[in-house]
VOBALO-742567 format. One record per residue: residue number from 1; residue in one letter; x, y, z of N, C-alpha, C, O in turn. Coordinates in steps of 0.02 Angstrom, whole numbers, plus 50000, padded with zeros to 5 digits. Each point is the difference from the previous one (the first is absolute). Last residue first. Layout:
<rs>
+-----+------+-------+-------+-------+-------+-------+-------+-------+-------+-------+-------+-------+-------+
:  nr : rest :   nc1 :   nc2 :   nc3 :  cac1 :  cac2 :  cac3 :   cc1 :   cc2 :   cc3 :   oc1 :   oc2 :   oc3 :
+-----+------+-------+-------+-------+-------+-------+-------+-------+-------+-------+-------+-------+-------+
: NUM :    A :     X :     Y :     Z :     X :     Y :     Z :     X :     Y :     Z :     X :     Y :     Z :
...
+-----+------+-------+-------+-------+-------+-------+-------+-------+-------+-------+-------+-------+-------+
</rs>
This chain:
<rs>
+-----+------+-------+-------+-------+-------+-------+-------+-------+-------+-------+-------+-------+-------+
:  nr : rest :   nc1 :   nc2 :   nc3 :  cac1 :  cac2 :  cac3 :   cc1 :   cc2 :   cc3 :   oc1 :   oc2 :   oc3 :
+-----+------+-------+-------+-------+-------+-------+-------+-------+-------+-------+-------+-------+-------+
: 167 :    X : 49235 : 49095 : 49617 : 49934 : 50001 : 49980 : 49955 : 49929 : 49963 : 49941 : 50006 : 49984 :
: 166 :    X : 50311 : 50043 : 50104 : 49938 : 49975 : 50040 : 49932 : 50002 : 49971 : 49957 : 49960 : 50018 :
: 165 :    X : 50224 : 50142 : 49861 : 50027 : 49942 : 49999 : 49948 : 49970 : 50066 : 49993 : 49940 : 49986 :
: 164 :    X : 49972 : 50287 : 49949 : 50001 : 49940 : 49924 : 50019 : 49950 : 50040 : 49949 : 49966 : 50000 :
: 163 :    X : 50059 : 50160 : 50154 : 49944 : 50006 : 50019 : 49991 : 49947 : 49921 : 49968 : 49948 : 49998 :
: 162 :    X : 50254 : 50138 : 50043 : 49969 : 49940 : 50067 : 49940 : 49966 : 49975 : 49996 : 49938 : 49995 :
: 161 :    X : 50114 : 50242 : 49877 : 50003 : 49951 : 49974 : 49965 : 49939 : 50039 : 49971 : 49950 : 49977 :
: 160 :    X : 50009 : 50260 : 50080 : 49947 : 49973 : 49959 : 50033 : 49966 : 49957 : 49975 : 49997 : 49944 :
: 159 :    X : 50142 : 50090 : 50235 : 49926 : 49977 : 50042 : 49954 : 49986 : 49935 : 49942 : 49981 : 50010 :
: 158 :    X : 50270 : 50107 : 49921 : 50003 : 49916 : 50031 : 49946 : 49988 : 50026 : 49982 : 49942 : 49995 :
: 157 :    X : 50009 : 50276 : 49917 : 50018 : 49922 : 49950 : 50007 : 49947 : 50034 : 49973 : 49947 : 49985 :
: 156 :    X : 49998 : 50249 : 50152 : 49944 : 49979 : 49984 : 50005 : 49943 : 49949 : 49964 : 49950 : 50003 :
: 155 :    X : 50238 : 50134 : 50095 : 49945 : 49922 : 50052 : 49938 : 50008 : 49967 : 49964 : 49951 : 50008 :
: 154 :    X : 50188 : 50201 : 49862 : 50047 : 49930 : 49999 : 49919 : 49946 : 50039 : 49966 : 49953 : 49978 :
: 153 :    X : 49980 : 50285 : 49993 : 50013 : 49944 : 49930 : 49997 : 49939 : 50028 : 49956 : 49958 : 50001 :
: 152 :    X : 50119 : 50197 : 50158 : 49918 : 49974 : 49990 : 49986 : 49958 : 49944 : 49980 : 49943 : 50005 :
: 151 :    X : 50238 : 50136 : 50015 : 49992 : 49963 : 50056 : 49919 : 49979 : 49991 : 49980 : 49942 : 49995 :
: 150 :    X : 50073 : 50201 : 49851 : 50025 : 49971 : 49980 : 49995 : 49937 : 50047 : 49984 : 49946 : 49975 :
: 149 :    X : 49973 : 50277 : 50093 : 49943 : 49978 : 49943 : 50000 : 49911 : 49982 : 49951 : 49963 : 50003 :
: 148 :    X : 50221 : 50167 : 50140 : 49958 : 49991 : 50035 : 49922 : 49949 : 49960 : 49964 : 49955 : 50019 :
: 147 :    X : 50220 : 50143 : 49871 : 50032 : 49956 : 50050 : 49925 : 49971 : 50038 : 49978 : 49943 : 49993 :
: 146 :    X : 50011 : 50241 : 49860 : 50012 : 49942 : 49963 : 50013 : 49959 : 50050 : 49961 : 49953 : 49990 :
: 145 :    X : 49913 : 50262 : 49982 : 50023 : 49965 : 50096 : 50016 : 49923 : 49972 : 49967 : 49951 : 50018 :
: 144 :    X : 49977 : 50248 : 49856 : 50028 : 50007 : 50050 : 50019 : 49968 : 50042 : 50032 : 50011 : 50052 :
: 143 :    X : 49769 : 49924 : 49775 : 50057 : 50036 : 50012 : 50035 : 50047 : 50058 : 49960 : 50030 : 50036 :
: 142 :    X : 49920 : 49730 : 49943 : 49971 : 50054 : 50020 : 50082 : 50037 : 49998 : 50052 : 49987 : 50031 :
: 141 :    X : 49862 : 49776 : 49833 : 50025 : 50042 : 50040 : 49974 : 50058 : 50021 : 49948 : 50019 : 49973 :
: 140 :    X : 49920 : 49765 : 49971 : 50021 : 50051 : 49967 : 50048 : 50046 : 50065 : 49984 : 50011 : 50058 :
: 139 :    X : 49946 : 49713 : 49886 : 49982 : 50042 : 50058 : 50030 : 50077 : 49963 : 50044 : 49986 : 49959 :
: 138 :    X : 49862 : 49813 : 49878 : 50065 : 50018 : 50030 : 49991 : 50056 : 50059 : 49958 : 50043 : 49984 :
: 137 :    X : 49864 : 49745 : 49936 : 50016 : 50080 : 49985 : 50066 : 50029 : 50049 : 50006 : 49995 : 50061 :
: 136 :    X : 49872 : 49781 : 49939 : 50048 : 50001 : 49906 : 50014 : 50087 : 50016 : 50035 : 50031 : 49960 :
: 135 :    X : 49815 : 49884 : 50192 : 50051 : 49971 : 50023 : 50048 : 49998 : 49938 : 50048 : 49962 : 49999 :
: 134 :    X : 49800 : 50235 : 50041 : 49981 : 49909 : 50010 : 50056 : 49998 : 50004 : 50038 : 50047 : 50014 :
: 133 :    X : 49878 : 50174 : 50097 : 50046 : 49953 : 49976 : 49998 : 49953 : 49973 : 49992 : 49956 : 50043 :
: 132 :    X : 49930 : 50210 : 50134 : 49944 : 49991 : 49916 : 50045 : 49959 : 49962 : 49967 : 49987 : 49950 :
: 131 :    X : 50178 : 50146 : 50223 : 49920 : 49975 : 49997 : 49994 : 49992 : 49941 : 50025 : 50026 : 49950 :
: 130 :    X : 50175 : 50077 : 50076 : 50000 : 49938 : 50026 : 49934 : 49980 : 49982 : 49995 : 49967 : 49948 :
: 129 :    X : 50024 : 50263 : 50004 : 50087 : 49955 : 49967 : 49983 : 49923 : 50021 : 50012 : 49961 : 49954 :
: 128 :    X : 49819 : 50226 : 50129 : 50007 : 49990 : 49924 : 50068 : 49950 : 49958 : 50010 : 49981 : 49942 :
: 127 :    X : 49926 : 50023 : 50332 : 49940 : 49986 : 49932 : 50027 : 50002 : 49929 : 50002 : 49951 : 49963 :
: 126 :    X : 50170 : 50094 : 50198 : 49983 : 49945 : 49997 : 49937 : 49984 : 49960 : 50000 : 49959 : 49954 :
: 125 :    X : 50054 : 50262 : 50069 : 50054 : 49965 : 49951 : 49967 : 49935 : 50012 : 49962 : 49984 : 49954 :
: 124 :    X : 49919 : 50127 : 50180 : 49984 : 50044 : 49938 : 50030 : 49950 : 49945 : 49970 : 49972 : 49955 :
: 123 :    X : 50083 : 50020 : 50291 : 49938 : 49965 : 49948 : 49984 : 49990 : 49951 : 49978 : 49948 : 49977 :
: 122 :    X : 50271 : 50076 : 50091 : 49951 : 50040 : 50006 : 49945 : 49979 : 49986 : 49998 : 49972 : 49945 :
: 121 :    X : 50220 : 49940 : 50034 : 49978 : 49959 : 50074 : 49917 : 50050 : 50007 : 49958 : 49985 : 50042 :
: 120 :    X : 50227 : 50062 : 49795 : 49986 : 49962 : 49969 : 49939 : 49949 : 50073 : 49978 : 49943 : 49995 :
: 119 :    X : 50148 : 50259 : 50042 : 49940 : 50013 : 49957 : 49972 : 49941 : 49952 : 49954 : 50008 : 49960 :
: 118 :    X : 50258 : 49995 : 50183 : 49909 : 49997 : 50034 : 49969 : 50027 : 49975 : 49954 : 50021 : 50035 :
: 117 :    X : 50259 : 49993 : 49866 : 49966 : 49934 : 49995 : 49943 : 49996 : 50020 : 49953 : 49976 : 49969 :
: 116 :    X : 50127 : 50230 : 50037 : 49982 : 49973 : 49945 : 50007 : 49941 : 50004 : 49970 : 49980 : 49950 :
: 115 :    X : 49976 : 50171 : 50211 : 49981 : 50040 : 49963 : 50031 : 49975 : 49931 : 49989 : 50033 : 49949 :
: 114 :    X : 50104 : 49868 : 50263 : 49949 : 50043 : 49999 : 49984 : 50057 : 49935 : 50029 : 50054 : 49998 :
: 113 :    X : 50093 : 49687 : 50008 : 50026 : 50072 : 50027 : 49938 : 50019 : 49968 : 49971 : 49980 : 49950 :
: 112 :    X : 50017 : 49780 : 50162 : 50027 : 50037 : 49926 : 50001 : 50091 : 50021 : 49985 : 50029 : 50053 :
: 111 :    X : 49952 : 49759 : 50081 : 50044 : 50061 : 50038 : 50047 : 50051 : 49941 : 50049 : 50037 : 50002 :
: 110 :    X : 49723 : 49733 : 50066 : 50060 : 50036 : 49932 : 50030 : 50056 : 50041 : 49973 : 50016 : 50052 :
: 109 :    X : 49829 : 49767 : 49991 : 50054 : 50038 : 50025 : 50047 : 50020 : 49956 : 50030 : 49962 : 49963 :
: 108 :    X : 49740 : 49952 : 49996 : 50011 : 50006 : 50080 : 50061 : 50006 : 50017 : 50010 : 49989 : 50060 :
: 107 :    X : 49795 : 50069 : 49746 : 50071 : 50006 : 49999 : 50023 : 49961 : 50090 : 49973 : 50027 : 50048 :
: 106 :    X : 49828 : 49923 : 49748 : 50012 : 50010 : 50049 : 50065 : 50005 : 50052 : 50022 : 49949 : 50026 :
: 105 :    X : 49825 : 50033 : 49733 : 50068 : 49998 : 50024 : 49987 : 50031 : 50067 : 49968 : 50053 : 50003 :
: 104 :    X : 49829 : 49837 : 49834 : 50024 : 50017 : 50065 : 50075 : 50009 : 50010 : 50025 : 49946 : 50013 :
: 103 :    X : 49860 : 49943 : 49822 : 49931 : 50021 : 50019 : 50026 : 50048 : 50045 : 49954 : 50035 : 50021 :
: 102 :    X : 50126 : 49831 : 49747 : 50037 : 50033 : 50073 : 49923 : 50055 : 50017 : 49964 : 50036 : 49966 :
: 101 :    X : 50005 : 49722 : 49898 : 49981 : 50075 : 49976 : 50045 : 50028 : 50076 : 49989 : 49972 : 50054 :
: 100 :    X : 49962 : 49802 : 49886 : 50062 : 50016 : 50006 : 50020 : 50066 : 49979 : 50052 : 50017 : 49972 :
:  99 :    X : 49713 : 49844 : 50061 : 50064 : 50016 : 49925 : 50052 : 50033 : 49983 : 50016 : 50020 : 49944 :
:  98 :    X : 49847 : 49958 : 50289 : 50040 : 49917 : 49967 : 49984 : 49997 : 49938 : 49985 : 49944 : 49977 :
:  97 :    X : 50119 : 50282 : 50169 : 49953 : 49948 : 50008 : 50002 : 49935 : 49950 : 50050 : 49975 : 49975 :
:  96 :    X : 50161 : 50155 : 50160 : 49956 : 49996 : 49935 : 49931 : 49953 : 49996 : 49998 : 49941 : 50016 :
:  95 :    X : 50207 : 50230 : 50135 : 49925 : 49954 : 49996 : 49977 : 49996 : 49961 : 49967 : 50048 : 49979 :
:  94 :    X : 50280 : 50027 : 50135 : 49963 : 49998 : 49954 : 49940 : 49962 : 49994 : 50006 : 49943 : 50021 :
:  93 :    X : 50160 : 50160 : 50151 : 49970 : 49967 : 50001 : 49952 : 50006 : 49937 : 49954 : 50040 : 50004 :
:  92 :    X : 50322 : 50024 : 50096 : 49940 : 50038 : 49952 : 49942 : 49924 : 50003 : 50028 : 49945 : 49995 :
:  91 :    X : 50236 : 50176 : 50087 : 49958 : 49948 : 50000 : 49923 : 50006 : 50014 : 49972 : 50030 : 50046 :
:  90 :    X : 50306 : 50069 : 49902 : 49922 : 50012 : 50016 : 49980 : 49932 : 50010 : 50037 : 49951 : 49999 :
:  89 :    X : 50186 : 50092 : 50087 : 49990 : 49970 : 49982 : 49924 : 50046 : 49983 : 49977 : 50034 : 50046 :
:  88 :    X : 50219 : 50092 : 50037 : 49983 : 49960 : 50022 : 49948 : 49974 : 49942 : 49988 : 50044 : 49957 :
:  87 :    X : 50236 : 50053 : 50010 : 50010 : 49971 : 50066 : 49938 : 49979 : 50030 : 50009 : 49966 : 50051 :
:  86 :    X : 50041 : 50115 : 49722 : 50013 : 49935 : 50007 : 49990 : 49970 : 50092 : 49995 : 49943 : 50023 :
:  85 :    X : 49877 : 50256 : 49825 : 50025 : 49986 : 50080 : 50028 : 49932 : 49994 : 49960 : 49956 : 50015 :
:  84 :    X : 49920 : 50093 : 49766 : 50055 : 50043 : 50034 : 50040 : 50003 : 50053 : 50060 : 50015 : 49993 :
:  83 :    X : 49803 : 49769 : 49965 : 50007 : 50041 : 49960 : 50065 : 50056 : 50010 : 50058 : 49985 : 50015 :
:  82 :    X : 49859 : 49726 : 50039 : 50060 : 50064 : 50023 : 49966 : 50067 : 49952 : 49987 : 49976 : 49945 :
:  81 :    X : 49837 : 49807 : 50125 : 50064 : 50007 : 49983 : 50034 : 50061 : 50010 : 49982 : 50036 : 50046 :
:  80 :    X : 49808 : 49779 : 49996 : 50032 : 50058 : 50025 : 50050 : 49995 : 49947 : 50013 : 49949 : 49969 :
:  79 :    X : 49701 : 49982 : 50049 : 50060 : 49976 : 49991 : 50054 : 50051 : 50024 : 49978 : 50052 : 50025 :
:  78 :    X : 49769 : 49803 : 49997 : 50073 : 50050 : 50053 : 50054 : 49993 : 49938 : 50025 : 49948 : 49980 :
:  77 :    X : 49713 : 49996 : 49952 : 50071 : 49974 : 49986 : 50045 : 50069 : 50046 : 50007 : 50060 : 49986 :
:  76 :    X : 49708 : 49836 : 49984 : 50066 : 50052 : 50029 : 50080 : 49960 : 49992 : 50021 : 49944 : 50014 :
:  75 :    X : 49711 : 50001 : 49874 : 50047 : 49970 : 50027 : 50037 : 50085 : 50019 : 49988 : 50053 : 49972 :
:  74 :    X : 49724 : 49856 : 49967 : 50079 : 50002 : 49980 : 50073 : 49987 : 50023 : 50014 : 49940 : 50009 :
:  73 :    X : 49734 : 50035 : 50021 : 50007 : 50037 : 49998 : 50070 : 50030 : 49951 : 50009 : 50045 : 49959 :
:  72 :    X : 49899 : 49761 : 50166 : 49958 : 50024 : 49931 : 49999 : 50034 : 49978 : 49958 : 50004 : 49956 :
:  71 :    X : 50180 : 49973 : 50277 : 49962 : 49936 : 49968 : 49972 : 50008 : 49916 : 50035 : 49962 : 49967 :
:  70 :    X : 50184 : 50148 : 50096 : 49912 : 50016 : 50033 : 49984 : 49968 : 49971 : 50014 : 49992 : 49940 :
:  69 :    X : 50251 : 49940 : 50086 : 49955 : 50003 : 49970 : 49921 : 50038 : 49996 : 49966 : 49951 : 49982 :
:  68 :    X : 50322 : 50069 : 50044 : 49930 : 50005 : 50037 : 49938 : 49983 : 49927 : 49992 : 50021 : 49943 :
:  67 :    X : 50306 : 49993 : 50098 : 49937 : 50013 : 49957 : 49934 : 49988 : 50056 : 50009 : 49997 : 50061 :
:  66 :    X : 50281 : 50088 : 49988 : 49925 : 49983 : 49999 : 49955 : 49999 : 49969 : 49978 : 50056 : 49985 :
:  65 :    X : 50244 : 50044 : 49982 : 50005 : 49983 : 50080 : 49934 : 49926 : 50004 : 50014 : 49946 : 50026 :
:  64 :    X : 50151 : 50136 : 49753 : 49916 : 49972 : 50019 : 50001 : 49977 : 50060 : 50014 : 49941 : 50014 :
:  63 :    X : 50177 : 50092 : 49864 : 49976 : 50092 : 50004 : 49962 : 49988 : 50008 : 49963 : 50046 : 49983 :
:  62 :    X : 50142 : 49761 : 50027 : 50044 : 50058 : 50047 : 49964 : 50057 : 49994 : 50007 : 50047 : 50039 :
:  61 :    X : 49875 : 49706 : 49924 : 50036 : 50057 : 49948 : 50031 : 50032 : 50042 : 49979 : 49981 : 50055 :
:  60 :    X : 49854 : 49792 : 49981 : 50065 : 50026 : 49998 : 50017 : 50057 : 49957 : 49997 : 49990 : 49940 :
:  59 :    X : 49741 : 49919 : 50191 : 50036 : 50018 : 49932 : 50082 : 50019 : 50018 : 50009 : 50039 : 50047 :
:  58 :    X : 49737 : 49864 : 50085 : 50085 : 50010 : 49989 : 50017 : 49980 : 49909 : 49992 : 49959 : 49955 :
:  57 :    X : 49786 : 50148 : 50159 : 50025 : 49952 : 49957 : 50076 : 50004 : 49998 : 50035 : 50043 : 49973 :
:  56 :    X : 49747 : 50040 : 50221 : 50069 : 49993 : 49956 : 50008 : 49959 : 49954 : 49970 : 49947 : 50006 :
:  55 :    X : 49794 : 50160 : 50076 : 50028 : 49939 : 50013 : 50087 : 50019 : 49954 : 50008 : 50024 : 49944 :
:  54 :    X : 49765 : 50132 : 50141 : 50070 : 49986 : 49972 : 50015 : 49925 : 50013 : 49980 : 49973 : 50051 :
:  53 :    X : 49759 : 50158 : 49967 : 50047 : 49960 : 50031 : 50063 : 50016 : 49976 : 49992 : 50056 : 49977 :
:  52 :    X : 49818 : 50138 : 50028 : 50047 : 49949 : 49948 : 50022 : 49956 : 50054 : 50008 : 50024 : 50056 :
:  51 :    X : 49895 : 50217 : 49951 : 49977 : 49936 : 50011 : 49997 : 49944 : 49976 : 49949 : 49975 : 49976 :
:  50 :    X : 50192 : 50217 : 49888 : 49960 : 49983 : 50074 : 49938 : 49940 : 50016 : 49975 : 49962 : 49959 :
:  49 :    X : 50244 : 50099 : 49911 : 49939 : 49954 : 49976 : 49969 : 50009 : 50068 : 50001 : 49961 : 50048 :
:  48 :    X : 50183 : 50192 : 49936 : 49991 : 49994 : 49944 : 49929 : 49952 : 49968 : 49970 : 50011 : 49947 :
:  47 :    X : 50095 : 50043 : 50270 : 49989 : 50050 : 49965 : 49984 : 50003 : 49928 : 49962 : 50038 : 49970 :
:  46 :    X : 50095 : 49792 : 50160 : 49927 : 50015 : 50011 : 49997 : 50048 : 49986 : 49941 : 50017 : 50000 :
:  45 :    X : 50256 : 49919 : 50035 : 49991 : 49963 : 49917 : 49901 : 50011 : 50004 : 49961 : 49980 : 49958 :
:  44 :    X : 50194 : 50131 : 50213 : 49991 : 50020 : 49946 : 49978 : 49956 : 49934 : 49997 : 50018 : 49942 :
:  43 :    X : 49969 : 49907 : 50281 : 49971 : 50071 : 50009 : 50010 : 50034 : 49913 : 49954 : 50022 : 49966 :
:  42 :    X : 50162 : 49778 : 50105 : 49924 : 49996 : 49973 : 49950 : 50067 : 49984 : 49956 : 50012 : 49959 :
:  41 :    X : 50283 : 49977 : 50143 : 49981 : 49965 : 49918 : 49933 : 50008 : 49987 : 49977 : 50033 : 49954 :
:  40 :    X : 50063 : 50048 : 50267 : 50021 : 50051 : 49948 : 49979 : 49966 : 49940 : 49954 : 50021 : 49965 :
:  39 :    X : 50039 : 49820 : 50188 : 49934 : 50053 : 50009 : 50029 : 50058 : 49949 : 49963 : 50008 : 49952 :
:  38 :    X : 50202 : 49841 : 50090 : 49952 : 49973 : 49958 : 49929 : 50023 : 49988 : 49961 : 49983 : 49955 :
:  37 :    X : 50220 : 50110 : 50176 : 50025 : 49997 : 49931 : 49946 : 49987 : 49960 : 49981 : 50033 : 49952 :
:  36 :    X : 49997 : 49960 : 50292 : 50009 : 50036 : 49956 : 49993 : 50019 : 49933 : 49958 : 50036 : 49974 :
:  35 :    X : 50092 : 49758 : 50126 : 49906 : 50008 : 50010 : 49993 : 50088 : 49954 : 49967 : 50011 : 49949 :
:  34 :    X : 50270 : 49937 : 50122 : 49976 : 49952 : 49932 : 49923 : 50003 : 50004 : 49980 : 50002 : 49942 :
:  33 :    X : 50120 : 50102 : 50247 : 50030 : 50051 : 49909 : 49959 : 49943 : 49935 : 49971 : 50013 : 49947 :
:  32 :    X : 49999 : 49883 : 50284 : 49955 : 50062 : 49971 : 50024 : 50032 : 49943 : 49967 : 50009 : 49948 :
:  31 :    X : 50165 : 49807 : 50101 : 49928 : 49993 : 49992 : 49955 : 50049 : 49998 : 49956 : 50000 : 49957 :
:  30 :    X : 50257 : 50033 : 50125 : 50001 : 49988 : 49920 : 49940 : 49977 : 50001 : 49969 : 50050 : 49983 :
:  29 :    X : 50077 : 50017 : 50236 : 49970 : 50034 : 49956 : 49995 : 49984 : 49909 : 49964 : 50027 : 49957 :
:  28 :    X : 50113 : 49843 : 50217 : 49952 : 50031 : 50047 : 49977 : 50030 : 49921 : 49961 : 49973 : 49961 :
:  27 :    X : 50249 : 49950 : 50027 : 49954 : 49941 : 50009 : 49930 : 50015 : 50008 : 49960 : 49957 : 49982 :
:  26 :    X : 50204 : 50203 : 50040 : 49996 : 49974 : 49934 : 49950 : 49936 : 50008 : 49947 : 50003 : 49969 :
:  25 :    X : 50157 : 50081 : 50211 : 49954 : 50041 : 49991 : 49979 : 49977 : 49947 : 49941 : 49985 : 50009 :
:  24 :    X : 50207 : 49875 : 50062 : 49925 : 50001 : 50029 : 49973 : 50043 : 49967 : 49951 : 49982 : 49968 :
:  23 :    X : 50253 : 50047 : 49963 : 49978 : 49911 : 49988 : 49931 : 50005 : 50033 : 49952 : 49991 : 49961 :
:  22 :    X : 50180 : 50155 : 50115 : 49981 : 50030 : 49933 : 49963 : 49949 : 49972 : 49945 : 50015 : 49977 :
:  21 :    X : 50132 : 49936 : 50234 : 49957 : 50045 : 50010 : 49965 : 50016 : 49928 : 49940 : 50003 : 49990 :
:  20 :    X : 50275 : 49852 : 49987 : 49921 : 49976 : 50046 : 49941 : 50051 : 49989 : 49959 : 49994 : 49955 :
:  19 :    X : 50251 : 50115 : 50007 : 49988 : 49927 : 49959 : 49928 : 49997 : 50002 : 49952 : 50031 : 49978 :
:  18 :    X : 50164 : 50065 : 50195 : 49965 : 50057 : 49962 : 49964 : 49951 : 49928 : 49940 : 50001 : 49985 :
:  17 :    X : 50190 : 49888 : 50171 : 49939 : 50026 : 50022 : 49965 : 50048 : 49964 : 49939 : 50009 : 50002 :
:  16 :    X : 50287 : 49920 : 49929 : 49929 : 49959 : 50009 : 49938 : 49999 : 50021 : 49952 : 49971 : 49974 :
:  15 :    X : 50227 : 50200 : 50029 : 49980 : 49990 : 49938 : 49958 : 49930 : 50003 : 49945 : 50001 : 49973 :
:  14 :    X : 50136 : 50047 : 50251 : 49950 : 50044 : 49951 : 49972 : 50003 : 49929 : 49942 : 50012 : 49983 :
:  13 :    X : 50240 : 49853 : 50111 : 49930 : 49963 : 50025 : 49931 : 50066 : 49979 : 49944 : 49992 : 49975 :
:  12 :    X : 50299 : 50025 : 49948 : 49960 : 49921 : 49971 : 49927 : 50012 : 50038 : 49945 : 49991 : 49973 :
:  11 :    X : 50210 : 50192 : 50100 : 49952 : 50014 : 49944 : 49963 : 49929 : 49956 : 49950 : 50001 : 49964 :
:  10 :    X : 50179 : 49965 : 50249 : 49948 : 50050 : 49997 : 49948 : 50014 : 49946 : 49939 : 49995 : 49998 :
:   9 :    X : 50272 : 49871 : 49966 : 49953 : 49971 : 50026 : 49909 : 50033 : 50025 : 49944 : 49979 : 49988 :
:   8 :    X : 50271 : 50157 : 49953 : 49969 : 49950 : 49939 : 49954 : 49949 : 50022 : 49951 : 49997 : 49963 :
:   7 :    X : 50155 : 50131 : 50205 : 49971 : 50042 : 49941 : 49974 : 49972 : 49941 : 49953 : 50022 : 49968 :
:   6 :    X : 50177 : 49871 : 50184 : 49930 : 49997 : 50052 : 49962 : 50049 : 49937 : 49943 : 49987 : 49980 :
:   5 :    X : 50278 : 49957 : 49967 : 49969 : 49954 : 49973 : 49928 : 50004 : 50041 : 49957 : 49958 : 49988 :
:   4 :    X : 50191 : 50225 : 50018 : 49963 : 49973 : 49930 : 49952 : 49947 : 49984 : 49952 : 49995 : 49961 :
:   3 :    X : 50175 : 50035 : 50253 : 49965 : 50071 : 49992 : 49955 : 49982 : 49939 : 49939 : 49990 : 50005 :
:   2 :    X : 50238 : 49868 : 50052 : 49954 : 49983 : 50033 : 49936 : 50036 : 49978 : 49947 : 49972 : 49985 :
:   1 :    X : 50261 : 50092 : 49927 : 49971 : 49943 : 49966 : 49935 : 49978 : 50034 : 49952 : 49986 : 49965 :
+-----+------+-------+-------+-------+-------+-------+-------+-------+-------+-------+-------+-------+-------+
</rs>
């Protein structure tokens, strides 16, 4: 009994310490991952409006990470959702200028299967299916790759219902 109870006490004070330590390291570095993060954001919504300010507009939806405004320019809508790969999320940066024309899909994370969803992530596809867009025009599937097609559909409709309902 003695034995256990020095064994359990042991592991209290390590698992605290280890606690702590993790607790610091975190403290230290979440500020950089977050400076990070936010140098990546910009990096890609400057892809789309370069030399552009952004300013946010809080907006609520589950399939709308983020709107953005470029000053005179137009707007970026983050959006995400599920396609083929339920296991990981796309998520896609749309840019419309200010008649709500799609100026820009910009993919920043998908793990659709090689050789037919990610053909919906191809330059080629993104110019002719997404771009040039008003805002009354239905996004067009890309055969073979219904799951995947369908996911794009879904955040480019919602990123241009966003953009009707702020404009």
């Amino acid at each position: 009994m003695n034995k256990t109870l020095k064994l359990l006490l042991f592991l209290g004070i390590v698992s605290a310490v280890s606690g702590l330590a993790i607790g610091a390291v975190n403290s230290v570095v979440a500020p950089v991952i977050e400076e990070n993060d936010i140098k990546a954001e910009k990096k890609n919504l400057s892809a789309i409006f370069p030399e552009s300010e952004f300013e946010q507009i809080e907006y609520e939806n589950e399939k709308i990470l983020t709107v953005y405004k470029a000053e005179d320019k137009g707007y970026v809508v983050k959006a995400t959702t599920i396609g083929f790969n339920a296991s990981e999320p796309i998520i896609i940066l749309v840019g419309f200028d200010t008649e709500g024309n799609t100026v820009a899909v910009k993919p920043l994370r998908q793990q659709e299967t090689d050789g037919f969803g990610s053909k919906c992530f191809e330059k080629a596809n993104i110019e002719s299916l997404y771009v040039g867009r008003d805002l009354d025009t239905e996004v067009d599937l890309l055969a073979g790759a219904t799951f995947t097609s369908n996911a794009m559909r879904e955040m480019i409709t919602e990123a241009q219902n966003v953009i009707r309902e702020i404009k």
